[in-house]
N, CA, C and O of each residue as an XYZ file, in Angstrom:
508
protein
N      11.607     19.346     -9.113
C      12.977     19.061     -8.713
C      13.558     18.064     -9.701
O      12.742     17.173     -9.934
N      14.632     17.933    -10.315
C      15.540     17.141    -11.422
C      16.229     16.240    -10.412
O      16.437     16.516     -9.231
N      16.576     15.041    -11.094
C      16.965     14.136     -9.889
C      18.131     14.056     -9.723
O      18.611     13.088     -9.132
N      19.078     15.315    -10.329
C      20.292     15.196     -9.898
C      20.439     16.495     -8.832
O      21.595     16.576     -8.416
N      19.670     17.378     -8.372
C      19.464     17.964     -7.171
C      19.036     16.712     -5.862
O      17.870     16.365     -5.675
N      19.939     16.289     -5.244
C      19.483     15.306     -4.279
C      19.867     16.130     -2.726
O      19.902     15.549     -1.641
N      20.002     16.878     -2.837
C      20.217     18.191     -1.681
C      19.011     18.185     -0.971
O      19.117     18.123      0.253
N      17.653     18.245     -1.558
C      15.984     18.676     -0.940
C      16.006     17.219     -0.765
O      16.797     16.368     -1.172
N      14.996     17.149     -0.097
C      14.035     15.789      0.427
C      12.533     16.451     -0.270
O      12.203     17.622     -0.462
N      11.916     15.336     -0.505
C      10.671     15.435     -0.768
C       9.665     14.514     -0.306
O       9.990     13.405      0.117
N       8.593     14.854     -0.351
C       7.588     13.680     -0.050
C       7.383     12.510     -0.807
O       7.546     12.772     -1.999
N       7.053     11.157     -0.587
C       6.538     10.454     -1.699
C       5.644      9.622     -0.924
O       5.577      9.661      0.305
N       5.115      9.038     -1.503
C       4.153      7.745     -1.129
C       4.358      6.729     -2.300
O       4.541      6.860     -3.510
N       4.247      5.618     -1.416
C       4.904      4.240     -2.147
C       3.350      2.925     -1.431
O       2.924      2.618     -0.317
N       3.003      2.533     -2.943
C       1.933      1.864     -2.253
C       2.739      0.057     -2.633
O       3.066     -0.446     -3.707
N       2.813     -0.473     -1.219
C       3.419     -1.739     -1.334
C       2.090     -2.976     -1.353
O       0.922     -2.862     -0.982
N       2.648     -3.874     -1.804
C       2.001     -5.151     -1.640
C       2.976     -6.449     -0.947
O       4.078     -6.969     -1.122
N       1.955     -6.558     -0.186
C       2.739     -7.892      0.543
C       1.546     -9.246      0.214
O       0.402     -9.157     -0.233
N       2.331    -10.471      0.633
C       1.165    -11.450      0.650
C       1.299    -12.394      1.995
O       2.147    -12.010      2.801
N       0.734    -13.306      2.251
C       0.604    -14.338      3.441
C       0.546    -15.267      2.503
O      -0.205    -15.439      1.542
N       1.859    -16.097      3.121
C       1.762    -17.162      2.472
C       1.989    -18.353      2.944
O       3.155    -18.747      2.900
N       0.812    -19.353      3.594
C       0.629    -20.309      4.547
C       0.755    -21.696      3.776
O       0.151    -22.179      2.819
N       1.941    -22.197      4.708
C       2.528    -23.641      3.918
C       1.613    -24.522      4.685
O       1.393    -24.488      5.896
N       1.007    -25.489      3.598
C       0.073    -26.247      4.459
C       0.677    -27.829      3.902
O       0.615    -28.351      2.788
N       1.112    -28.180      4.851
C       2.309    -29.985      4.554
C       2.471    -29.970      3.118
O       2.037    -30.676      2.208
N       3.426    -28.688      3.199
C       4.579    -28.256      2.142
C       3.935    -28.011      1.439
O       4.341    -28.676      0.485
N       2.728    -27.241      0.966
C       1.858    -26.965     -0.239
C       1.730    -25.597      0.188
O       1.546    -25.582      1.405
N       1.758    -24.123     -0.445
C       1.753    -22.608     -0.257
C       0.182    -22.346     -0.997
O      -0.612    -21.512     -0.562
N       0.032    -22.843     -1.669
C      -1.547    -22.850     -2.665
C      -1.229    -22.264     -3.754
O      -0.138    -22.221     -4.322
N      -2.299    -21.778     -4.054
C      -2.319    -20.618     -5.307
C      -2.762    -19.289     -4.932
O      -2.121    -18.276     -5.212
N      -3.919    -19.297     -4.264
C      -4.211    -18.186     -4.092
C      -3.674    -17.833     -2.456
O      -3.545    -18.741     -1.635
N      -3.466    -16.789     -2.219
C      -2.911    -16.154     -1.531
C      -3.740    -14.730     -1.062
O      -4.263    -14.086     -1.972
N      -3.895    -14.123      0.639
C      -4.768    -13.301      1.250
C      -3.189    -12.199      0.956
O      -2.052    -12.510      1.311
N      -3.619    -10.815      0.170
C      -2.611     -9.598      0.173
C      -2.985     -8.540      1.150
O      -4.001     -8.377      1.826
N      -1.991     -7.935      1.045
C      -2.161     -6.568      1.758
C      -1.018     -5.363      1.081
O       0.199     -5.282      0.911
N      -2.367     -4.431      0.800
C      -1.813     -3.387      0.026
C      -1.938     -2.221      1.004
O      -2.965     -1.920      1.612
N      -0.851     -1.654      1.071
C       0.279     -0.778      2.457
C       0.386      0.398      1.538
O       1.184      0.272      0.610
N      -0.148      1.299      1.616
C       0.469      3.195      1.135
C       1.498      3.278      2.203
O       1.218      2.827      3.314
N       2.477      3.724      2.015
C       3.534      4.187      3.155
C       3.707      5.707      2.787
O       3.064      5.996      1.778
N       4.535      6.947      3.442
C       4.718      8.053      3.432
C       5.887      8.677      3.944
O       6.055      8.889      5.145
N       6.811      9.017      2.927
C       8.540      9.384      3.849
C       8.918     10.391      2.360
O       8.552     10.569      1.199
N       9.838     10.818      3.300
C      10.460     11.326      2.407
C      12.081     11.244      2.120
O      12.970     11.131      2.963
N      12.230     11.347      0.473
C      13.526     11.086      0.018
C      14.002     12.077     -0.969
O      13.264     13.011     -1.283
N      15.364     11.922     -1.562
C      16.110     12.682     -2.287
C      16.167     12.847     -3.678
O      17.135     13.336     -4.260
N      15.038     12.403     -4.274
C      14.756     12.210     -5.843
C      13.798     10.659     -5.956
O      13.728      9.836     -5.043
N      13.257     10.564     -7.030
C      12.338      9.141     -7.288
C      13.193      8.286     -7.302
O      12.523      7.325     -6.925
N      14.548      7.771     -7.513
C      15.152      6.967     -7.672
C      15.325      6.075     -6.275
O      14.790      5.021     -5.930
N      16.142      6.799     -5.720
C      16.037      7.116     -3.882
C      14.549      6.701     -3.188
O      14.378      5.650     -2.572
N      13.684      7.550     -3.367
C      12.322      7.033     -2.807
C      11.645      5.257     -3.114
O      10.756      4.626     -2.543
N      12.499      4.938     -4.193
C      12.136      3.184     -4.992
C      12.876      2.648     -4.081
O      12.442      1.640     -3.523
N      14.112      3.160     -3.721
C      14.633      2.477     -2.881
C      14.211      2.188     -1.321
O      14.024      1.096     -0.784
N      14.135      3.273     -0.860
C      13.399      3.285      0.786
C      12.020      2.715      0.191
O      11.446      2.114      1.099
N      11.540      2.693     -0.580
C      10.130      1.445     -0.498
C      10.536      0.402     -0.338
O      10.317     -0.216      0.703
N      11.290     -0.112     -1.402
C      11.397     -1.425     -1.377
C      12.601     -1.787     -0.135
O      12.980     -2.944      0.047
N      13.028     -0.831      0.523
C      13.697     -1.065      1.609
C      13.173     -1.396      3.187
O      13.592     -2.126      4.085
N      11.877     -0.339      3.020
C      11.099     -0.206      3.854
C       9.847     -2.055      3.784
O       9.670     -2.851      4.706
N       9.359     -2.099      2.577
C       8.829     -3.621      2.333
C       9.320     -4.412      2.854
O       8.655     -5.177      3.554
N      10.703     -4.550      2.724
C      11.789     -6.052      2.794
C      11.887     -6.135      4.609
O      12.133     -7.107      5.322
N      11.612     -4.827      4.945
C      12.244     -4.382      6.507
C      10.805     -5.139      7.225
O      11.058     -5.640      8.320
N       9.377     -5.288      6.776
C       8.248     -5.721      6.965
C       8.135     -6.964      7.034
O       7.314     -7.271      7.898
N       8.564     -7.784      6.544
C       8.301     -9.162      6.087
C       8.907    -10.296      7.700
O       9.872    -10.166      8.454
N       8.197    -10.946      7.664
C       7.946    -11.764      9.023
C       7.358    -13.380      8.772
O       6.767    -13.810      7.781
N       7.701    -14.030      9.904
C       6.871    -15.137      9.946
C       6.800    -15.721     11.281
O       7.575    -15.707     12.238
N       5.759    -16.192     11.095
C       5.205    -17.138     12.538
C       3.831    -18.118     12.557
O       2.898    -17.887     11.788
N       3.810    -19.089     13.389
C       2.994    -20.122     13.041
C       1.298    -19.826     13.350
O       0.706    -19.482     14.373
N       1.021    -20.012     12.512
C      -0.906    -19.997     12.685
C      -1.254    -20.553     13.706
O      -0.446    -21.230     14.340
N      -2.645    -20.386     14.140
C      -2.963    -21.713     14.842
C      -2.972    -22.954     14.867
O      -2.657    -23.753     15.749
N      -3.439    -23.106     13.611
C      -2.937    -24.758     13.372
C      -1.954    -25.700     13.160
O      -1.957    -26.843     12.702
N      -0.688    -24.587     13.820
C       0.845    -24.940     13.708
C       1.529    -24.633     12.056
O       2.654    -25.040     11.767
N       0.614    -23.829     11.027
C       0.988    -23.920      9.560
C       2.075    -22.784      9.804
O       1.998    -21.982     10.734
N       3.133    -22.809      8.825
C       4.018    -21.510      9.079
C       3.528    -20.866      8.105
O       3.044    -21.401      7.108
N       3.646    -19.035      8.405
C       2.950    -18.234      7.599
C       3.901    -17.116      7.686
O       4.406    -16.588      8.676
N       4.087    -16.770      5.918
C       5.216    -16.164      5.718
C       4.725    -14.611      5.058
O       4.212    -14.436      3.953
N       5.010    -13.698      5.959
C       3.889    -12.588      5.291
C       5.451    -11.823      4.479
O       6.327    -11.221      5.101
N       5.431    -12.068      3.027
C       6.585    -11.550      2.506
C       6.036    -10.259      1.268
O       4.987    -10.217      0.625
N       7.219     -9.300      1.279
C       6.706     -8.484      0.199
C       7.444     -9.178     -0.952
O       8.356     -9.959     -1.224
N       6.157     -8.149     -1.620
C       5.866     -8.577     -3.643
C       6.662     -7.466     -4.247
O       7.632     -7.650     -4.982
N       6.161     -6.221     -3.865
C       7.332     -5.430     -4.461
C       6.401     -3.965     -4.571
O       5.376     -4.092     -3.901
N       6.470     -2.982     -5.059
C       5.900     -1.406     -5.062
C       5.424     -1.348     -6.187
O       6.052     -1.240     -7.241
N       3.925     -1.435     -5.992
C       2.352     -1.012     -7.148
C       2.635     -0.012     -7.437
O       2.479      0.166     -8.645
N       3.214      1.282     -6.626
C       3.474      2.712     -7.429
C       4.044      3.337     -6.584
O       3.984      2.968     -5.412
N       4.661      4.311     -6.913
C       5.462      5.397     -6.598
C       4.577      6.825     -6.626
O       3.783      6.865     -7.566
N       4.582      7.635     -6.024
C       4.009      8.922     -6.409
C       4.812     10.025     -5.476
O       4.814      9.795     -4.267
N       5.401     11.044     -5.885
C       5.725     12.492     -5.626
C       4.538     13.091     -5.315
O       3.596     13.097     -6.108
N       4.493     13.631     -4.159
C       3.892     14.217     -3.133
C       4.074     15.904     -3.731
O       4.647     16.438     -2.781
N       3.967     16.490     -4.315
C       4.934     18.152     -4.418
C       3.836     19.119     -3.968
O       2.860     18.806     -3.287
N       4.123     20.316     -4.433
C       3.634     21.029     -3.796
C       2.151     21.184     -3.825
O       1.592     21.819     -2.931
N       1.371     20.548     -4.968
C       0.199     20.142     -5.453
C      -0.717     19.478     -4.296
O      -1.943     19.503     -4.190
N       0.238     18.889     -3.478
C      -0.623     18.155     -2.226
C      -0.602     19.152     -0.893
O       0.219     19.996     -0.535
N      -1.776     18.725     -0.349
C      -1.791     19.723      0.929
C      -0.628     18.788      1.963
O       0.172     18.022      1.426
N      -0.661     18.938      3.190
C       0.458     18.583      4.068
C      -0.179     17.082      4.422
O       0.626     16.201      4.723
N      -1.507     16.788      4.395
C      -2.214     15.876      5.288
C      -2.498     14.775      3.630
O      -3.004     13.689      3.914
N      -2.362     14.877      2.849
C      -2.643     14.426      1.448
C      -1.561     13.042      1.525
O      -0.549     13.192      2.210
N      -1.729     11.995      0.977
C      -1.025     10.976      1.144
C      -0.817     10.213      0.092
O       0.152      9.482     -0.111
N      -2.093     10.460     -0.830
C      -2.440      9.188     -2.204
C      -3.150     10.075     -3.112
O      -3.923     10.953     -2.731
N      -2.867      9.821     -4.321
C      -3.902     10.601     -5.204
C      -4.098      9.796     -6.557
O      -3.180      8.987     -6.687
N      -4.898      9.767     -7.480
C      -4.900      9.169     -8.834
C      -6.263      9.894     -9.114
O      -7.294     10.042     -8.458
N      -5.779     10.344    -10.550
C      -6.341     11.238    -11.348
C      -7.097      9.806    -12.557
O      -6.362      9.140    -13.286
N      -8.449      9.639    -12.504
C      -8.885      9.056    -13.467
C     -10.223     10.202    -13.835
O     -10.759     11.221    -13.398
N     -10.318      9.006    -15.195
C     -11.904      9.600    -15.697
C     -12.811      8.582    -15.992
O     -12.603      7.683    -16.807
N     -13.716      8.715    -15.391
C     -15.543      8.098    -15.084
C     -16.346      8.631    -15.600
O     -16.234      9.842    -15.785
N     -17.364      7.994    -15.994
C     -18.378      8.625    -16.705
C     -19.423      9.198    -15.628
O     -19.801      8.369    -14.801
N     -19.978     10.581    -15.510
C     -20.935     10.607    -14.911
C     -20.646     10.774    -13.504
O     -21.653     11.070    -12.861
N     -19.298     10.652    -12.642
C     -19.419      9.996    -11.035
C     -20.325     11.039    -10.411
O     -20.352     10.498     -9.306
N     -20.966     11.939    -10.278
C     -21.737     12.654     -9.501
C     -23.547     11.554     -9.502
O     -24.366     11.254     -8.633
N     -23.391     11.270    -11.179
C     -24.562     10.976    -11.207
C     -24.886      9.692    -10.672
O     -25.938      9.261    -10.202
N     -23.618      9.103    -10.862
C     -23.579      7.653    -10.557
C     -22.701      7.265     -9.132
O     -22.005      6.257     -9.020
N     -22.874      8.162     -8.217
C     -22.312      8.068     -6.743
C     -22.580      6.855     -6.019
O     -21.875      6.339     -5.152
N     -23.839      6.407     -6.542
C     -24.644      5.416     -5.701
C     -24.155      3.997     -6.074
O     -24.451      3.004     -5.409
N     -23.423      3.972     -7.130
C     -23.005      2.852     -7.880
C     -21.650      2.810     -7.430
O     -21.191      1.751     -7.003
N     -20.876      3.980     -7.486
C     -19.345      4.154     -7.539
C     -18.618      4.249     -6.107
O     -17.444      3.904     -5.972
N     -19.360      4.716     -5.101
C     -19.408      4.318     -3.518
C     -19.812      3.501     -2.774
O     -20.995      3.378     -2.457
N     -18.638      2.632     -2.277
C     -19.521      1.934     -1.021
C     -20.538      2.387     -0.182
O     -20.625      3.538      0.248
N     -21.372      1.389      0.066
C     -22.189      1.999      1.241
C     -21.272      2.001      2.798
O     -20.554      1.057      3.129
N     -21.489      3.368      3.711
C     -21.008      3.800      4.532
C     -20.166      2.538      5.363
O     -19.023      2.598      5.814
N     -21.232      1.248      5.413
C     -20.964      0.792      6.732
C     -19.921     -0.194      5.909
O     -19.532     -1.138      6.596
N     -19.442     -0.150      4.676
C     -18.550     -0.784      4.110
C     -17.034     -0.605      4.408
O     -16.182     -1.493      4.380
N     -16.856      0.732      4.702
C     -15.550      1.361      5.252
C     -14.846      0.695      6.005
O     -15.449      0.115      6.908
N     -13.896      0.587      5.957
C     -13.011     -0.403      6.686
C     -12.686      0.016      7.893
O     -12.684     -0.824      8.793
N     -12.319      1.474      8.214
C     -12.963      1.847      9.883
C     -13.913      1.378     10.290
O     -13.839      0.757     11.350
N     -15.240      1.504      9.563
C     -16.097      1.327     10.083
C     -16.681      0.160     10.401
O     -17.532     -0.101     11.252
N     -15.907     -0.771      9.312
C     -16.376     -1.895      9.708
C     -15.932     -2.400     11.240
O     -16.783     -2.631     12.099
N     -14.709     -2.523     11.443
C     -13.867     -2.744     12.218
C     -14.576     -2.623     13.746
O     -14.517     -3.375     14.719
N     -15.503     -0.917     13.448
C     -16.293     -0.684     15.066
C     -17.440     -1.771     15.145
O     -17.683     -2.374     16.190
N     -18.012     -1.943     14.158
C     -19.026     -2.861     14.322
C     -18.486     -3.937     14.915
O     -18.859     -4.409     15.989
N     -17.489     -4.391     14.139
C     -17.380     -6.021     14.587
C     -16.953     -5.939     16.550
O     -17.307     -6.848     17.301
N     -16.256     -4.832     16.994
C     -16.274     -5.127     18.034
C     -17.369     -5.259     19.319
O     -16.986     -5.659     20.418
């Protein structure tokens, strides 16, 4: 699709980053706990889709006090990437990146977490 056809909608996925950022008697730190968000919508060309990300980010951002009374400002950073969804993806497909590794069949054991690393999975354990 050319992005001056804005008639279709298409899929995209937009992977955001946000951060937490806890003022501790007026000091924010340096380092900072992120959170990296894939989102999934669809829009009227890539131009359009940059926008509902970073529309959709800004619409996220919140604050409220920790326990220890610190205020904590979970604000977005801005959109790690953009990707067009087209017809290449099945319906249930959300994220994709095409790299090259040396070996990954051979070297699975290196290049995969172990199972109970999964972040589902972790999650059942801990409860």
């Amino acid at each position: 699709m050319n992005e001056a056809d804005e008639s279709i909608e298409s899929r995209y996925s937009a992977k955001l980053l946000f951060q937490f950022r806890v003022v501790v008697q007026g000091d924010s730190g340096i380092m900072r706990t992120c959170e990296e968000r894939i989102i999934v919508f669809r829009a009227p060309g890539a131009r359009k889709a940059l926008a509902e990300a970073k529309r959709r980010g800004r619409k996220a951002q919140h604050d409220y006090l920790n326990s220890d009374g610190n205020p904590v400002f979970f604000e977005f950073v801005g959109v790690m990437d953009l990707l067009g969804l087209g017809v290449e993806c099945d319906d249930d497909e959300v994220w994709y990146d095409i790299v090259v590794r040396k070996q990954p069949m051979e070297r699975a054991a290196q290049l995969l977490p172990d199972e109970s690393e999964l972040s589902a999975i972790r999650e059942i354990q801990v409860r």
